[in-house]
DSSP file (Angstrom, degrees, kcal/mol; ACC not computed):
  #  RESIDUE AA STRUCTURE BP1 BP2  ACC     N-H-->O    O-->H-N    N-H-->O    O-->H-N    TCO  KAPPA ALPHA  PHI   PSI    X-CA   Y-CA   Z-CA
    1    1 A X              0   0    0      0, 0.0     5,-0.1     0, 0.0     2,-0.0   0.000 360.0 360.0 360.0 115.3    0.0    0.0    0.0
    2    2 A X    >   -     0   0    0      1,-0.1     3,-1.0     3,-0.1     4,-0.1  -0.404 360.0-101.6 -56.2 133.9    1.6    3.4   -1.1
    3    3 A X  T >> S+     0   0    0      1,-0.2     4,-2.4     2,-0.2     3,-1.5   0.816 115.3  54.3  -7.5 -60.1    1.8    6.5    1.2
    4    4 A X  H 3> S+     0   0    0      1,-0.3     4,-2.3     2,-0.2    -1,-0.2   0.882 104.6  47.4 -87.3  -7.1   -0.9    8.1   -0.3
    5    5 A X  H <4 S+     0   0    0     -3,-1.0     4,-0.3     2,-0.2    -1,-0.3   0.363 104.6  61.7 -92.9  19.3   -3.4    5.7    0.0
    6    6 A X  H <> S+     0   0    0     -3,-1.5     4,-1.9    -4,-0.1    -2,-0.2   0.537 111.9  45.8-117.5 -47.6   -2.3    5.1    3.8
    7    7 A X  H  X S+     0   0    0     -4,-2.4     4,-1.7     2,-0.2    -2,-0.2   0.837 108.5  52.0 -79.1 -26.2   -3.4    8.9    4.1
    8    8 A X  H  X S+     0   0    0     -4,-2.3     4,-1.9    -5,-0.2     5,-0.2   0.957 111.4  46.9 -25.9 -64.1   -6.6    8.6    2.2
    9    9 A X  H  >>S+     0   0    0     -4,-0.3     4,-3.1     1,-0.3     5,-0.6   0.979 115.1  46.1 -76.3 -77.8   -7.6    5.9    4.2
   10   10 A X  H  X5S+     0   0    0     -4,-1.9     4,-2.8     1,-0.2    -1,-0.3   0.864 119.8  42.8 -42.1 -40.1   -6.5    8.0    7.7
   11   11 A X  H  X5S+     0   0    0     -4,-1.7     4,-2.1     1,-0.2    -2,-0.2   0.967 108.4  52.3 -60.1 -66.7   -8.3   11.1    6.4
   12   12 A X  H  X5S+     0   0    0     -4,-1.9     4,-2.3     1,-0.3    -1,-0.2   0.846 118.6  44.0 -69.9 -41.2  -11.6    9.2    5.0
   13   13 A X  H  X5S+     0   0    0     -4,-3.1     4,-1.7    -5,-0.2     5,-0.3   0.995 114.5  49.0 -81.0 -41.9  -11.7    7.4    9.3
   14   14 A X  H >X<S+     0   0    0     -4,-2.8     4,-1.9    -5,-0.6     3,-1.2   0.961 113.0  45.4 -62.6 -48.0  -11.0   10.8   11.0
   15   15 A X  H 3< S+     0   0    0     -4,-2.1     4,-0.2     1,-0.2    -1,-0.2   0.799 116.1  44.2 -49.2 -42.2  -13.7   12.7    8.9
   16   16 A X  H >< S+     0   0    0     -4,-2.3     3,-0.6    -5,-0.2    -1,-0.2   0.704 110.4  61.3 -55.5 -29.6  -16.5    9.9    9.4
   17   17 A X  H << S+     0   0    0     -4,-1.7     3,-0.3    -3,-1.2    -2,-0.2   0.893  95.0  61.2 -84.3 -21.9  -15.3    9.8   13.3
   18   18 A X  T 3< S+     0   0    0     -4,-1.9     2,-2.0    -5,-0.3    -1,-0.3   0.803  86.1  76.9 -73.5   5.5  -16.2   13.2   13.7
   19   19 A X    <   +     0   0    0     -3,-0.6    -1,-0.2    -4,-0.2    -2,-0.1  -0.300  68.4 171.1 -96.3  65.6  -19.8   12.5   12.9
   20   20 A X        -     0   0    0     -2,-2.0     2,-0.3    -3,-0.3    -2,-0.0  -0.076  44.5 -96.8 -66.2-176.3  -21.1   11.0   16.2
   21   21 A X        -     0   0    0     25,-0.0     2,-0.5     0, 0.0    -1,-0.1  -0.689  44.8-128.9-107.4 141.5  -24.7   10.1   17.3
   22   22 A X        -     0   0    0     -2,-0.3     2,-0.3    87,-0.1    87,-0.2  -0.991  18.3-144.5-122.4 121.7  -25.8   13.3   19.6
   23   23 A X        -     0   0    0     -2,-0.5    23,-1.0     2,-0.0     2,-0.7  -0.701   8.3-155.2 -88.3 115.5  -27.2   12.1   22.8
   24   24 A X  E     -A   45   0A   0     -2,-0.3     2,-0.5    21,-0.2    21,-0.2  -0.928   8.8-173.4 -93.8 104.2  -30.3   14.3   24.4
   25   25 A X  E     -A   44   0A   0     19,-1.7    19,-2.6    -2,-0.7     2,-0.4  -0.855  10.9-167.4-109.4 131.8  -30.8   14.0   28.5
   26   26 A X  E     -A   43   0A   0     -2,-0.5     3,-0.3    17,-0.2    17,-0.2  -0.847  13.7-130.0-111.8 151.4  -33.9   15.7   29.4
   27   27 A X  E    S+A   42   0A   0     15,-2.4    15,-2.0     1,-0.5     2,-0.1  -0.855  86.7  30.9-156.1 132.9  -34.5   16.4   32.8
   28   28 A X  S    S-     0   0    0     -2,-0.2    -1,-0.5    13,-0.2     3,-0.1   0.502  80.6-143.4 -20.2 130.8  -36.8   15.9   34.6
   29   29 A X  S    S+     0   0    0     -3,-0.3     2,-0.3     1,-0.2    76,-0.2   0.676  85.4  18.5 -53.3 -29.6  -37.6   12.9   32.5
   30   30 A X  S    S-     0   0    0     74,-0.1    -1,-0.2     2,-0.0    74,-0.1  -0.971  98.3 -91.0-154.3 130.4  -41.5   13.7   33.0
   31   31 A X        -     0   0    0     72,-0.3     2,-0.2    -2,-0.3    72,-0.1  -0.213  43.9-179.4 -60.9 136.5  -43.0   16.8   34.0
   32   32 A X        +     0   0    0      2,-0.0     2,-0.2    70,-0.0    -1,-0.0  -0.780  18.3  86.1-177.0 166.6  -43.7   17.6   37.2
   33   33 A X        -     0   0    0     -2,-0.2     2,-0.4     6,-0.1     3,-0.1  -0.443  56.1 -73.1-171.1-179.6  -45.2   20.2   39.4
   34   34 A X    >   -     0   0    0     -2,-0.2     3,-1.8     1,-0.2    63,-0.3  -0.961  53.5 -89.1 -94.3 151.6  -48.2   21.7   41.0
   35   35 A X  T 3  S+     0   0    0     -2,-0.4    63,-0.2     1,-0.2    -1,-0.2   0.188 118.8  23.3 -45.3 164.0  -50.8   23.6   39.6
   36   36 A X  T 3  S+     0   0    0     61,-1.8    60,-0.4     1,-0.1    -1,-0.2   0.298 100.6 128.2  68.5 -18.7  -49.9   27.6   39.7
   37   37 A X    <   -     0   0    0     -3,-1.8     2,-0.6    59,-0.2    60,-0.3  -0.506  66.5-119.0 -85.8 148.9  -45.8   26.6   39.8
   38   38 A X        -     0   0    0     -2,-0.2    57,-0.2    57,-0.2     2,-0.2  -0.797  36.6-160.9-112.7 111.5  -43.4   27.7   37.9
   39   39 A X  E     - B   0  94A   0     55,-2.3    55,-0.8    -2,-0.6     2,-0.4  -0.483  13.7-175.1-100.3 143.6  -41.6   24.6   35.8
   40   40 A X  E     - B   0  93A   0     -2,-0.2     2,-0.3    53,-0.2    53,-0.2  -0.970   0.5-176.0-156.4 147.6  -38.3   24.1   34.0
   41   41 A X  E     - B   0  92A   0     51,-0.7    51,-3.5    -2,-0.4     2,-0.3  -0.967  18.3-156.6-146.3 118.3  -37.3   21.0   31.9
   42   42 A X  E     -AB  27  91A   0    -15,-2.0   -15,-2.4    -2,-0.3     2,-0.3  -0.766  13.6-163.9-118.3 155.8  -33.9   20.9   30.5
   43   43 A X  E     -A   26   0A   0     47,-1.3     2,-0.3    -2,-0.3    47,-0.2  -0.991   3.5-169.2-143.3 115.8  -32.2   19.3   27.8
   44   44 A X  E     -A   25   0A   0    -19,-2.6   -19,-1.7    -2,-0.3     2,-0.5  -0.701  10.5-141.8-116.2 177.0  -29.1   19.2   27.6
   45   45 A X  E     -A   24   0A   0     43,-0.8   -21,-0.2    -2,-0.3    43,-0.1  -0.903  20.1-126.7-122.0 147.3  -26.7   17.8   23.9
   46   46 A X  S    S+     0   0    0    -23,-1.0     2,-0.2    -2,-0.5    -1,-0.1   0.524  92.9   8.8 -18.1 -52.6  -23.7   15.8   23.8
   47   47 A X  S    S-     0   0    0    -24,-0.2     2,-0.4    41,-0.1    -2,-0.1  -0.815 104.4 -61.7-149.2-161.6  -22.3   18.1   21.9
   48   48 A X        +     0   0    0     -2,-0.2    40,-0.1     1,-0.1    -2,-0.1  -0.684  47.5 162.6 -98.2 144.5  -22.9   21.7   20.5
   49   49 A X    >   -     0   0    0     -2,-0.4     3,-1.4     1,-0.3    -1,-0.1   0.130  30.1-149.1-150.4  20.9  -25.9   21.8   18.4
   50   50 A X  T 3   -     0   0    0      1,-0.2    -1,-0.3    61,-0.0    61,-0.0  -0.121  67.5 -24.7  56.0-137.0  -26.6   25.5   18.2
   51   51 A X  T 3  S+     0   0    0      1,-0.0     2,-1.2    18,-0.0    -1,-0.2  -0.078  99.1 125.7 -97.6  34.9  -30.6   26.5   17.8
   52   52 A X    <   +     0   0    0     -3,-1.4     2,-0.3    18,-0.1    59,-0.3  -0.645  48.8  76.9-103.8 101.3  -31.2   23.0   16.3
   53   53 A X        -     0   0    0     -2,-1.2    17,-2.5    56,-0.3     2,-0.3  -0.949  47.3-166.3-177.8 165.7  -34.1   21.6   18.6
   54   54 A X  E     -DE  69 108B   0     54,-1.3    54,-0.7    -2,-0.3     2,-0.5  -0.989  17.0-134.6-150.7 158.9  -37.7   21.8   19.4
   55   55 A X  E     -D   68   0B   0     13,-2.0    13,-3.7    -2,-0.3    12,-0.8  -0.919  17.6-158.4-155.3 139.2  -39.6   20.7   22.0
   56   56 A X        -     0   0    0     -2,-0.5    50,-1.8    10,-0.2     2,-0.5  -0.469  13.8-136.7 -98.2 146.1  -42.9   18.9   21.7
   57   57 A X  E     -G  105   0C   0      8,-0.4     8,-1.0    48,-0.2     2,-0.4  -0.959  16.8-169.1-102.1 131.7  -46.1   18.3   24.1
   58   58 A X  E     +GH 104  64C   0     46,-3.2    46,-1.3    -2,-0.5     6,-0.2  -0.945   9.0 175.2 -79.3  83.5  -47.5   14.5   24.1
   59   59 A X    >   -     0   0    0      4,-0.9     3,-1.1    -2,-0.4     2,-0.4  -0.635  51.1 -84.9-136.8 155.1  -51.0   14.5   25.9
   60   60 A X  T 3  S+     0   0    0      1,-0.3     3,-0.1    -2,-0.1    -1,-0.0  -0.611 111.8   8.6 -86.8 131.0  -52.4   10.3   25.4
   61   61 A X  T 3  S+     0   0    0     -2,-0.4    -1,-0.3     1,-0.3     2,-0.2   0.420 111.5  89.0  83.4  -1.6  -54.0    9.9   22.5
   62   62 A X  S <  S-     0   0    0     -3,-1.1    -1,-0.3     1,-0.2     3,-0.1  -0.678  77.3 -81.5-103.2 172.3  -53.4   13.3   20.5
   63   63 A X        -     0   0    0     -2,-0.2    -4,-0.9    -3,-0.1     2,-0.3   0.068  52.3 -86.7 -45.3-178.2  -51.0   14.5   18.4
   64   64 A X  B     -H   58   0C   0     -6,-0.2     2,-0.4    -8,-0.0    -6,-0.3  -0.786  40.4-142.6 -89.3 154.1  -47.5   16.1   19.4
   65   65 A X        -     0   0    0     -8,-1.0     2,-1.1    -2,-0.3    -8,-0.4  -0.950   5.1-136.2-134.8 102.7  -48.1   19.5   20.0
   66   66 A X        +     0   0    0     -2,-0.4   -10,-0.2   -10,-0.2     3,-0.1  -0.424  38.5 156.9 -66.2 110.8  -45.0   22.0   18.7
   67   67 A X        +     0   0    0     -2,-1.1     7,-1.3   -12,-0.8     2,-0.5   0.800  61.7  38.7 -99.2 -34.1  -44.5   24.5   21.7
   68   68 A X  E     +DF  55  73B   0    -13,-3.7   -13,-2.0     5,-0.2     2,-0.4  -0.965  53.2 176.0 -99.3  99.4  -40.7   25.4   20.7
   69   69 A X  E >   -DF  54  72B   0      3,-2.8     3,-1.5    -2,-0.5     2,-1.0  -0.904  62.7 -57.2-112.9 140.1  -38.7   25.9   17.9
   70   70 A X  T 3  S-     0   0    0    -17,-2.5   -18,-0.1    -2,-0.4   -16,-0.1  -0.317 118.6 -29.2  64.3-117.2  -35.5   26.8   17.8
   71   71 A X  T 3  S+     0   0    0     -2,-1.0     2,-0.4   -20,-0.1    -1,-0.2   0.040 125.2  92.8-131.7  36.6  -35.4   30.0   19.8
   72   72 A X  E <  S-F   69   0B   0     -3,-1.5    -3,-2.8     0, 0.0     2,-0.8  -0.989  74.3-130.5-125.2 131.7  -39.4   30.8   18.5
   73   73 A X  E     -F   68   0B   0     -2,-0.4    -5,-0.2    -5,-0.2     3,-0.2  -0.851  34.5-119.1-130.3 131.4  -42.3   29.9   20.4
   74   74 A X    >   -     0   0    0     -7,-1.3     3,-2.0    -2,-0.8     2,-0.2   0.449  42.8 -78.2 -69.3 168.6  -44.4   28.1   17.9
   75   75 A X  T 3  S+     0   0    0      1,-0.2    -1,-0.1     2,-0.0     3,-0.1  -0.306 112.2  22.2 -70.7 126.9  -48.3   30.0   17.2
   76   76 A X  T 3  S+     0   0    0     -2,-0.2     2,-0.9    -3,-0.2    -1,-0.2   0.290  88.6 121.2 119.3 -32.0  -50.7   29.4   19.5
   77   77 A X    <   -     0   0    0     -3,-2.0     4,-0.4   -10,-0.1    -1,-0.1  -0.471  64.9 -99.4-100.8 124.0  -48.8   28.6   22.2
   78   78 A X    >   -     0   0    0     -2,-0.9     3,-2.3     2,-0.1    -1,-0.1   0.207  21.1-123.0 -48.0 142.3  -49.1   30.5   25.6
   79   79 A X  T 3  S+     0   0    0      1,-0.3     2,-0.4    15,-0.1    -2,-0.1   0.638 105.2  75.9 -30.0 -64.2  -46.6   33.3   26.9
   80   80 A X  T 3  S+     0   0    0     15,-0.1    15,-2.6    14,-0.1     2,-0.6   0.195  72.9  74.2  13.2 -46.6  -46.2   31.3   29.6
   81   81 A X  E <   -C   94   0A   0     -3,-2.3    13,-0.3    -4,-0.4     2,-0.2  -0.836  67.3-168.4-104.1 128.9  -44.0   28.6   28.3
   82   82 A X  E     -C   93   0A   0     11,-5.6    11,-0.5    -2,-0.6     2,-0.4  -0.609   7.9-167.5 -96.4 167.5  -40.3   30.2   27.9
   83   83 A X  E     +C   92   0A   0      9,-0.2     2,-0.3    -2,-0.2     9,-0.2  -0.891  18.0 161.5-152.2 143.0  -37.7   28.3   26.0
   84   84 A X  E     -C   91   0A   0      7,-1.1     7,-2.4    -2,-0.4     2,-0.3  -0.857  23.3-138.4-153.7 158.6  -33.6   29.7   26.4
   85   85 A X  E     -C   90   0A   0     -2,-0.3     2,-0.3     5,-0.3     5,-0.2  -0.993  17.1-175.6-130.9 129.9  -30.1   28.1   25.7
   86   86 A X  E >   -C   89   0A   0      3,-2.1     3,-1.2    -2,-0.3     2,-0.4  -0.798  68.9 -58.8-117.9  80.8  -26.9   28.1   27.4
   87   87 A X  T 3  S-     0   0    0     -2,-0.3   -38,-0.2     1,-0.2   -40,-0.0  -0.600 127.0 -16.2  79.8-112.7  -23.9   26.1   25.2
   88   88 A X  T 3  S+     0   0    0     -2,-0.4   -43,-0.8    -3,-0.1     2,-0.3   0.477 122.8 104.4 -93.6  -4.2  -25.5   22.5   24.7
   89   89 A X  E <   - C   0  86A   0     -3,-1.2    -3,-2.1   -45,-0.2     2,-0.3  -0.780  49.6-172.4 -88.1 142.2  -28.4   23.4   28.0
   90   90 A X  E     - C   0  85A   0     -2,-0.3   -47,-1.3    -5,-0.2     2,-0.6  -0.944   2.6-165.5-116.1 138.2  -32.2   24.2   27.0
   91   91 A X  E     -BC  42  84A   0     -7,-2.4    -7,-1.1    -2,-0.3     2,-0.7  -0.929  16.4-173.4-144.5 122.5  -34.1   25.0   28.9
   92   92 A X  E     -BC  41  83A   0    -51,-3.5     2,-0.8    -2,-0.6   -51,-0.7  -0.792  11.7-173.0-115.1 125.3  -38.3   25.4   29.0
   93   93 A X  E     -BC  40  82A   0     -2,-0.7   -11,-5.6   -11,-0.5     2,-0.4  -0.883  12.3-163.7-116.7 139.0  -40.0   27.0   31.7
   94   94 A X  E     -BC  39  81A   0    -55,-0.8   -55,-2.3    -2,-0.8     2,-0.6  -0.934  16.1-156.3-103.1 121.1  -43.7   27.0   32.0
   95   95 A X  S    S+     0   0    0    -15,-2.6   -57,-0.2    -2,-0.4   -15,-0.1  -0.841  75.4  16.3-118.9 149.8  -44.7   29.8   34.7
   96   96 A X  S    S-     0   0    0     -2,-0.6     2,-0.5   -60,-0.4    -1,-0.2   0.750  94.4-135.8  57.9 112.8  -48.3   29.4   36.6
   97   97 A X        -     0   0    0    -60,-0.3   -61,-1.8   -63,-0.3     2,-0.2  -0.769  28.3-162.5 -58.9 124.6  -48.5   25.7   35.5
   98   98 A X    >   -     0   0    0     -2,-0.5     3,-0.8   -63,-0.2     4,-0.2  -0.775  27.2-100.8-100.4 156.7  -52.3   24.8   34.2
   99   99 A X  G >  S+     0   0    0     -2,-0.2     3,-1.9     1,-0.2    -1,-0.1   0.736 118.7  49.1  33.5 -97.2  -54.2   22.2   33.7
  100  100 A X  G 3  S+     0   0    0      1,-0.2    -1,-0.2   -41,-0.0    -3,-0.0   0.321  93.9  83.0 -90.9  35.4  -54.1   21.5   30.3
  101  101 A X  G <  S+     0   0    0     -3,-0.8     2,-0.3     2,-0.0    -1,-0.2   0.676  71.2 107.8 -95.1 -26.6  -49.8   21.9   30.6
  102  102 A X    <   +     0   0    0     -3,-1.9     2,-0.2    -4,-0.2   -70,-0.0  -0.552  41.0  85.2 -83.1 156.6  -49.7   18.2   31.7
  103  103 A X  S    S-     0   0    0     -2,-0.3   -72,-0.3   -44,-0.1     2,-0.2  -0.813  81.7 -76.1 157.0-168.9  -48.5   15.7   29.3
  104  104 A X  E     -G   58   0C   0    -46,-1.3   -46,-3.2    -2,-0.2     2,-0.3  -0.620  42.8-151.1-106.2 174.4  -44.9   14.5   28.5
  105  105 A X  E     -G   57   0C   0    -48,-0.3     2,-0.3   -76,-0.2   -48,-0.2  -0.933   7.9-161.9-165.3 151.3  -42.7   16.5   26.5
  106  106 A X        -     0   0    0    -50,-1.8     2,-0.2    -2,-0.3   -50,-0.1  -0.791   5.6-159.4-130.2 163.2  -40.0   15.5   24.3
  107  107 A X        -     0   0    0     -2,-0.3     2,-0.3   -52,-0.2   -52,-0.2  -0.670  24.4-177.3-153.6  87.9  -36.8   18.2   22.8
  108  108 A X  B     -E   54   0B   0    -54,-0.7   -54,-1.3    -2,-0.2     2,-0.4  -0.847  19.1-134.4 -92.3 155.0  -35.3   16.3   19.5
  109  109 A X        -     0   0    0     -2,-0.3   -56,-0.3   -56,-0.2   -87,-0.1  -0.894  18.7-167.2-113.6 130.5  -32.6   17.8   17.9
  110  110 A X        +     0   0    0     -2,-0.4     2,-0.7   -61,-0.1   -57,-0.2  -0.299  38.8 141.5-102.8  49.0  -32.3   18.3   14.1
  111  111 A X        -     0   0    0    -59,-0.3     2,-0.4    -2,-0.1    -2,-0.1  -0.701  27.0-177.9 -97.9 118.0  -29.0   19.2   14.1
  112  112 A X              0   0    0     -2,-0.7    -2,-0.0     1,-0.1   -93,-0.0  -0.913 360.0 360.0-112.1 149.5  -26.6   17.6   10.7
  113  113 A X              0   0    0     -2,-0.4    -1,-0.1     0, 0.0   -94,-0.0   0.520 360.0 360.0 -91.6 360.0  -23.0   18.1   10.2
């Protein structure tokens, strides 16, 4: 095997390694709270992944509900729910919890290199 095809070869594995699976830890795993309280569920990345996330309501038996995207909070959805980022941390707070606020909640990231 020649020299330059001994560096092809090194290039072609370093460029592929850098393309890793990006890991999402939510915390708290499932909301929770009492009614009137002021809520925060963070998500934090693996790695840096900019504004690329969103973060979803679940309620059983409905659709997903878009509350987030990005650094926009999507039409419809009440002042209430805040959404901020600090490096690879997200963070959503829901202030005076309601009612209809419970469900699970999801943050996937659409970030490609």
């Amino acid at each position: 095997m020649n020299v330059l095809t001994q560096l092809l070869g090194l290039l072609l594995l370093w460029l592929t390694g850098g393309k890793c699976d990006i890991h999402m830890t939510q915390s708290p795993a499932s909301l929770s709270g009492s009614l009137e309280e002021i809520v925060n569920i963070t998500c934090q990345a693996s790695q840096g992944i900019g504004n690329s996330l969103s973060r979803y309501q679940q309620k059983p038996g409905k659709s997903q509900l878009l509350i987030y995207d990005a650094t926009s909070l999507a039409d419809g959805v009440p002042s209430r729910f805040r959404g901020s980022r600090s490096g690879t941390q997200f963070s959503l707070k829901i202030s005076r919890l309601q009612v209809e606020d419970i469900g699970s909640y999801y943050c996937p990231q659409h970030y490609s290199t």
